[in-house]
C-alpha positions as CSV (number, residue, x, y, z in Angstrom):
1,X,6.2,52.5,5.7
2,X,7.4,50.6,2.8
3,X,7.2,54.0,0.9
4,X,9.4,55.2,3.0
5,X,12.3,52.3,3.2
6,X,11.9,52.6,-0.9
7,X,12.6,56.3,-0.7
8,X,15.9,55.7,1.1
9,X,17.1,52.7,-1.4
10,X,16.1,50.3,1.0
11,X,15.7,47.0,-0.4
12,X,13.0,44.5,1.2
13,X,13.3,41.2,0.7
14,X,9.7,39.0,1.2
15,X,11.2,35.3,2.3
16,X,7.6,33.6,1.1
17,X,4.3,34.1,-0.5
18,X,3.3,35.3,-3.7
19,X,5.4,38.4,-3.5
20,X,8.4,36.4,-2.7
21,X,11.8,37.9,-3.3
22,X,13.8,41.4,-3.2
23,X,11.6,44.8,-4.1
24,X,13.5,48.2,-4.8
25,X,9.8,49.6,-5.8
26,X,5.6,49.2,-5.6
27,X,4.6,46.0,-7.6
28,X,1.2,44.9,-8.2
29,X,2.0,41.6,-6.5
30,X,3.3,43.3,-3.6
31,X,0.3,45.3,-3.7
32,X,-1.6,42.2,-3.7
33,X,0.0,40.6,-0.7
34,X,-0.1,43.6,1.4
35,X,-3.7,43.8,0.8
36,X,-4.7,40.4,1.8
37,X,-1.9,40.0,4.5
38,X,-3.7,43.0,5.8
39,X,-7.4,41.7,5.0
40,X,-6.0,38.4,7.0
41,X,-4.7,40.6,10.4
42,X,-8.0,42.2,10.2
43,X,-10.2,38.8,9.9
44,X,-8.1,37.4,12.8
45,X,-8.8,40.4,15.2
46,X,-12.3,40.3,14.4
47,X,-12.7,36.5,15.0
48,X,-10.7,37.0,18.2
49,X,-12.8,39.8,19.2
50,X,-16.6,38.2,18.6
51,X,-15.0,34.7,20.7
52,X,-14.0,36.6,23.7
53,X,-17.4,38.1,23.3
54,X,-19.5,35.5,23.0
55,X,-16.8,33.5,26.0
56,X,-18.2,36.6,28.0
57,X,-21.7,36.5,27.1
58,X,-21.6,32.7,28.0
59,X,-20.4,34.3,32.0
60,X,-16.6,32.5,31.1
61,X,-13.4,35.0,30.9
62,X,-11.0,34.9,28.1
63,X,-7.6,33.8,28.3
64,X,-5.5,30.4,29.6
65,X,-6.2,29.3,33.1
66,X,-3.7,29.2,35.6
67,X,-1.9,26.4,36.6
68,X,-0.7,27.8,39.6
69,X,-2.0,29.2,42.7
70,X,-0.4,32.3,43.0
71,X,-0.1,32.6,46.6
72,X,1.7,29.0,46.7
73,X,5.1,29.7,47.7
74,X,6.2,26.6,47.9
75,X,10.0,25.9,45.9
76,X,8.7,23.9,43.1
77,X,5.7,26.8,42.2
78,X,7.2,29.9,43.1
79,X,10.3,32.0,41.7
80,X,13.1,32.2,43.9
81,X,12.3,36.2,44.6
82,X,8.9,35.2,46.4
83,X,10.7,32.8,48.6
84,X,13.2,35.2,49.6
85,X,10.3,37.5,50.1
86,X,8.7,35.2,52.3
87,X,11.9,34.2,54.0
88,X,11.7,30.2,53.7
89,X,13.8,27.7,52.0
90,X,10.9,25.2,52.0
91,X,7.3,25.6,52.4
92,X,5.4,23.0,54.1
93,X,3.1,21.9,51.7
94,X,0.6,24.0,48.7
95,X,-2.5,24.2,49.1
């Protein structure tokens, strides 16, 4: 990608890091901190991945827990689209 953007005089500019500043062309150092900015995507994925597994393994499910109920359709939890849906202006109570 970068390949092409120098190709077609396309400066980049890198705001912070080791490879800080404007690049017309390849550099070593912006060799360098693709490489590890890459190593560090992959290392993050890979961590991400073996948590959720092990979260699974352990009979828990990944993500943040809701807040919510979702069938609450009371003002203060539900959009105003669900309340016209459900034709009230109030709801009694949530569960």
């Amino acid at each position: 990608m970068l390949n092409d953007l120098f190709e077609q005089g396309v400066a980049v500019k890198i705001l912070d890091g080791i490879a800080a500043g404007e690049h017309t062309e390849r550099s070593l150092t912006l060799d360098l901190a693709l490489a590890l900015a890459e190593d560090r995507r992959r290392d993050i994925v890979r961590k991400t991945r073996n948590g959720l597994e092990s979260a699974a393994g352990a009979g828990r499910k990944g993500g943040r827990p809701r807040v919510v109920d979702p069938w609450c359709v009371c003002p203060r939890h539900s959009p105003a689209r669900t309340r016209r849906r459900w034709r009230r202006s109030v709801w009694p109570g949530c569960r």
